[in-house]
C-alpha positions, 0 to 999 in steps of 0.5 A: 494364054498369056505366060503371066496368066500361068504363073499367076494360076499356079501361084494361086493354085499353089497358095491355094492348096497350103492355105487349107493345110493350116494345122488346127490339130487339138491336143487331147492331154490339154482338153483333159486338163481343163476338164480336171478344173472343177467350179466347186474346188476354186470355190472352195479355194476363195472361201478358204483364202476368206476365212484368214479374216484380213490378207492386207500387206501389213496385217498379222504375219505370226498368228497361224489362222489371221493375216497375210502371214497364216495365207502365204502358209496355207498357199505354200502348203497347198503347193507342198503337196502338189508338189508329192504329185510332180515326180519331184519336178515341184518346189515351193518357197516363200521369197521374203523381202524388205520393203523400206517404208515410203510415207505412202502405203508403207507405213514402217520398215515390213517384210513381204513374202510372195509364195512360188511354186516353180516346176522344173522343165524337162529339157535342160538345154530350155531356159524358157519359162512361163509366169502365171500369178495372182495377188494374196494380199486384199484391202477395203475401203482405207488402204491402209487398214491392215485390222478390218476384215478384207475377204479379198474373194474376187479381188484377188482369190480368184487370180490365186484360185484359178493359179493355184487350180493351174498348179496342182493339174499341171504339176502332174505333167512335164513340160519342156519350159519351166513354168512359175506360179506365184502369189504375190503380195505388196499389190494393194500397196504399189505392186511391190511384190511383182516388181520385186520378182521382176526385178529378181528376174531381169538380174537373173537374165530369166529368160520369160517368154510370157507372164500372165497376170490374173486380177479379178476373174470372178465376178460376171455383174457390172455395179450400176449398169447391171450388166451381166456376162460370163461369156467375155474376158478382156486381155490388156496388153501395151503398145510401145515397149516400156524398154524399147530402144532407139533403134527399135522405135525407129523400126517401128515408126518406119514399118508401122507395127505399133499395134505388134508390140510382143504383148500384143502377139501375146495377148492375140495368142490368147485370144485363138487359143482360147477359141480353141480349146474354151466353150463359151468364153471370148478374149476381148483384146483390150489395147491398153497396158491396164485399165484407165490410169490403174496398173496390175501385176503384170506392168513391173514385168512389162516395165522391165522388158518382159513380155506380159499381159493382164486377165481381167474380168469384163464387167466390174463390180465397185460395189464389191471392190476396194469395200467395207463389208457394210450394208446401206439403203438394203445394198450389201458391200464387201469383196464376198464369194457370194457375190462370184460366179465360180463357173466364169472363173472355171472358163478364165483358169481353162483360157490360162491353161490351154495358153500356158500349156499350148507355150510349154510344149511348143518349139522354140519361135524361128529367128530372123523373121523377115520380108522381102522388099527388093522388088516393088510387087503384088506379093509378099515374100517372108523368110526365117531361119529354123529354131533350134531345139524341139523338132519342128513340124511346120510353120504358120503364116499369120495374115491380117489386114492392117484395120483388123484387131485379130490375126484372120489367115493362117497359111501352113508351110513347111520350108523357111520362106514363103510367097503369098499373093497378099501385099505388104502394102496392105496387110501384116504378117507374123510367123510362129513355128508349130509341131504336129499337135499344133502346139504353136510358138509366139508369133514373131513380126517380120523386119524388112529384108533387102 
């Protein structure tokens, strides 16, 4: 047999026995926390979120049962008493704000106020944090009609729902990171609620790993078409980073990761983690900032260079969206809880959390990601350097083929650098550093190294 011929099998033996070494550990505390989100209790939390009558940006602010200003009290005291629950890790506040009047959608000089509840990480050498939010606030058919009742159910007291569901199960737990969740408001309006907290945070050098942005996950049939599906959510992501410099784009262009942006590795780690941990639910990975031509809450984030993506649900409904509460030709419109299917938002809340909680009890990512491009060669070699922090059990090779949408190898290793009989020429790589229960870092793509 010829020397090659040996090398070759070795090598192939060798790739062989780590490839079915891949970590595919489950955390049981994760599993435990999704089955603590009840269907009944994000019920219960729309309909509350309902009976403030109007939750438009520029509706009542003092009276305590109508308007936005009754809803941001409620919220904050939902959050108060979770926070008794969180070993004083828990603490809200409402950020109020001025926005300046635009001669759009603000009509006069009005105060905004989101509702946070941040839960301290454990860690103090850990700067990471995470974002999940909603948007309080709702609207009918005129935009500018802050009198009329807006119930707001799907749009957005499922978002808030299903954060506000994530904060009192989570808030019982430590986590290294930080981790933030919001009710914004101001979204109906021109998103100004999140683009102010972005804002915040870009000042305050945050150091966001991942936001999440929850709008309309409640309702499962599509206006018109009839569709109907509880089973698929889409995750919207960007291509090309909003602050993406010269330099980078350069990069870029000359290693042809345009479908690899950070959202992108974001909304992909969804998707597996999701696979794993939630029955019945599917990530369909859309590859669009937003939906055509509209934007969320996430997009203020992305636009100032974080890392942040878009859960929304797959079929909507516009006879339920943007409506007055009316009924024509025996047809009923109005965004109203009966028109939700609080099961599929248990499923989208479990989809958030085992993402949130897979993130915060991960190690840091490896650092200087790169591949190997000395040599003109069948294989491909990738090395990195060793994340501090968090003592790290190994590390996941991450390999698809060019064409493909998801990640569909996974090779274990447990040194710095790795060889794998898979050109670069043919498929694309991403590392992510993992602990013994598998909980995984972002993955992060590889940049060539000579």
């Amino acid at each position: 047999m010829k020397l090659s011929t040996i090398l070759f099998s070795l090598s192939f033996l060798f790739f062989s026995t780590i490839a079915t070494a891949q970590i595919k550990n489950s955390d049981p505390e994760i599993d435990k926390m999704i089955s603590e989100i009840k269907a009944e209790n994000l019920e219960n939390t729309v309909i509350k979120l309902v009976s403030f009558g109007t939750r438009h940006t520029l509706s009542d602010t003092k009276s305590k049962t109508r308007g936005i200003g009754a809803a941001q009290q409620w919220v904050k005291s939902e959050f108060d008493q979770y926070a008794k629950e969180s070993n004083g890790r828990l603490t809200a506040t409402i950020d109020y704000f001025t926005i300046k009047a635009d001669g759009k959608r603000i009509a006069q000089d009005s105060q905004l106020g989101n509702v946070m509840a941040l839960l301290k990480g454990t860690d103090a050498t850990d700067d990471r944090m995470l974002i999940i939010s909603g948007h309080l606030d709702s609207r009918v058919t005129d935009v500018m009609d802050a009198k009329s009742d807006a119930p707001g159910a799907n749009d957005d007291g499922s978002g808030v729902a299903a954060m506000m569901e994530l904060c009192k199960i989570m808030s019982k737990r430590s986590f290294p990171y930080t981790l933030l969740f919001v009710a914004v408001t101001g979204e109906e309006q021109g998103l100004y609620g999140a683009r102010h907290l972005a804002e915040l945070a870009k000042r305050e050098n945050w150091n966001i790993i991942a936001m999440l942005n929850n709008d309309m996950i409640g309702n499962s049939l599509s206006s018109g078409t009839n569709l109907r599906d509880n089973t698929k959510v889409r995750v919207f992501s960007e291509a090309t980073p909003y602050l993406e410099t010269a330099e980078e784009a350069k990069m870029r262009k000359q290693i042809n990761r345009d479908n690899d942006s950070p959202s992108r590795q974001l909304a992909r780690y969804i998707k597996s983690t999701t696979d794993q941990y939630v029955a019945q639910l599917d990530v369909t990975l859309v590859y669009r900032n937003d939906r055509f031509l509209r934007g969320g809450d996430h997009t203020p984030f992305s636009q100032n260079g974080f890392t942040a993506v878009r859960f929304c649900e797959m079929n909507e409904n516009y006879d339920h969206q943007h409506q007055d509460i009316r009924t024509e030709k025996s047809l009923k419109y109005g965004d109203l809880p009966e028109f939700m299917d609080f099961e599929y938002l248990r499923k989208i809340a479990a989809s958030n959390l085992a993402t949130l909680a897979n993130l915060a009890w991960s190690p840091k990512a490896p650092s200087n990601v790169g591949i190997e491009v000395k040599d003109l060669t069948n294989f491909s070699t990738l090395l990195w350097k060793a994340p501090e922090g968090k003592k790290v059990y190994g590390y996941q090779l991450l390999i698809r083929e060019t064409s493909d949408v998801n990640w569909t190898k996974a090779v274990f290793a447990t040194d710095t650098t790795i060889t794998v009989p898979y050109s670069k020429d043919n498929f694309l790589f991403a590392v992510q550093a993992i602990d013994e229960l598998g909980h995984a870092s972002l993955p992060l793509f590889p940049i060539p190294v000579r």
